[in-house]
C-alpha positions as CSV (number, residue, x, y, z in Angstrom):
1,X,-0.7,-18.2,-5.1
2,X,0.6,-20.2,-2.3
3,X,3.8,-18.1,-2.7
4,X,2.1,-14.9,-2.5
5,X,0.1,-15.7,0.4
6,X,3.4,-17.1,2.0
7,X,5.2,-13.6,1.4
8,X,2.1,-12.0,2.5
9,X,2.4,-13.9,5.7
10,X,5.7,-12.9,6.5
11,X,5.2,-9.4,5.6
12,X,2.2,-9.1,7.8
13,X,4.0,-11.1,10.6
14,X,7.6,-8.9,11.0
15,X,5.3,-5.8,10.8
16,X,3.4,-6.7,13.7
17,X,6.6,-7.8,15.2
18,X,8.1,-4.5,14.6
19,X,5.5,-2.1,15.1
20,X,5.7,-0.6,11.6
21,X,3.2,2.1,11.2
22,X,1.3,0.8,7.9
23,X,0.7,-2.8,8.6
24,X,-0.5,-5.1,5.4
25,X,-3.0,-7.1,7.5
26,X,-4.8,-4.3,8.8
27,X,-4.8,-2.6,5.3
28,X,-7.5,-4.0,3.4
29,X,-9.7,-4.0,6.2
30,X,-13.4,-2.8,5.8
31,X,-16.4,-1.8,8.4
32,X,-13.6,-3.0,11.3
33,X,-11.1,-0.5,13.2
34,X,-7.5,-0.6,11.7
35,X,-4.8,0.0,13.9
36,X,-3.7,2.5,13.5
37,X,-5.1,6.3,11.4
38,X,-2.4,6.2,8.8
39,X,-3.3,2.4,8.1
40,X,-6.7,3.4,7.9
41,X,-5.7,6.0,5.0
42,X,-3.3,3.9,3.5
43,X,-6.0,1.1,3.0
44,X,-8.5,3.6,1.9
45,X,-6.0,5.0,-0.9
46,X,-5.0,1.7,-1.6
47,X,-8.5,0.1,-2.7
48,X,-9.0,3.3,-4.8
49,X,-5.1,2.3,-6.4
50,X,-6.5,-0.7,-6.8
51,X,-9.7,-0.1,-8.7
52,X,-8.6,2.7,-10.8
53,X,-5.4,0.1,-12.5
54,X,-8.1,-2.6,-12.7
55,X,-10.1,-0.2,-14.6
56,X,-6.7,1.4,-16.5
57,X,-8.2,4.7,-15.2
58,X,-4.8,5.7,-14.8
59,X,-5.3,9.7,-15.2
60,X,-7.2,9.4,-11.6
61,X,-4.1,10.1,-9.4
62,X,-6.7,10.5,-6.1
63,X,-5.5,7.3,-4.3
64,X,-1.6,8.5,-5.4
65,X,-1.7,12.0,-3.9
66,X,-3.1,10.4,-0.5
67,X,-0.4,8.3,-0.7
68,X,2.6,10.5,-1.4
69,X,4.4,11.4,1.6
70,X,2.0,9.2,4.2
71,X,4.1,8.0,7.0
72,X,7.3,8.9,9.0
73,X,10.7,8.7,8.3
74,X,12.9,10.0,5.3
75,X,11.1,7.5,3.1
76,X,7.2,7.3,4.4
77,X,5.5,4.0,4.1
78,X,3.2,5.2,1.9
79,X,6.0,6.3,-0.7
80,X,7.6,2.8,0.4
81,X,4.1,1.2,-1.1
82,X,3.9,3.4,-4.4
83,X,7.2,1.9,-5.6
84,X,7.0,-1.2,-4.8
85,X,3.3,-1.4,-6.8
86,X,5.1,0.3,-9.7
87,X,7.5,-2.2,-9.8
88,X,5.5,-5.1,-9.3
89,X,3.4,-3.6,-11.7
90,X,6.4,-3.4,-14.5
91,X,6.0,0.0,-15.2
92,X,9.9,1.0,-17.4
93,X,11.8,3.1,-15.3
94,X,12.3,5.7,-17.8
95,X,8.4,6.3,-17.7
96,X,9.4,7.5,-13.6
C-alpha cells in the first residue's frame, strides 16, 4: 500500500508540475470542482470503470466509450488510462 500511495504521489505531483490535462488527484474527486472539464469526465468514467470490474459487469462498455479518445495529442490521456488499467488489470494481450 505504502508503495502505491508513493507512486500515486509522484504521479499526482509531475502532473501538476507539468500541466497534464487529466490530473490523478483531481480525478476521483466528488461534489468539488476538478480542474479542469476533461478531468471531470475522466473521473466520472473512471468510477463507472471502476464499479462495473468490481462487479465483473464487463459487457457495460459505458465508462470505456467515454474514455476512448478523451484528451489531446496522438495518444489522448484517456486512451493513455485504458491501457494502463488493462495492464494492471492482467488482461492477455491476445484478448486486445
Amino acid at each position: 500500500m505504502d508503495a502505491w500511495k508513493c507512486v500515486w504521489q509522484s504521479l499526482s505531483e509531475c502532473q501538476v508540475r507539468l500541466g497534464a490535462e487529466i490530473a490523478a488527484q483531481s480525478l476521483l474527486v466528488t461534489g468539488g470542482i476538478t480542474k479542469s472539464a476533461i478531468s471531470r469526465r475522466a473521473g466520472e468514467a473512471i468510477s463507472i470503470l471502476i464499479e462495473t470490474t468490481r462487479g465483473f459487469k464487463f459487457n457495460d462498455l459505458s465508462a470505456l466509450t467515454q474514455l476512448i479518445g478523451l484528451g489531446n495529442g496522438l495518444t489522448p490521456c484517456g486512451d493513455d488510462f485504458l491501457v494502463g488499467y488493462l495492464a494492471g488489470y492482467g488482461v492477455p494481450c491476445e484478448i486486445l
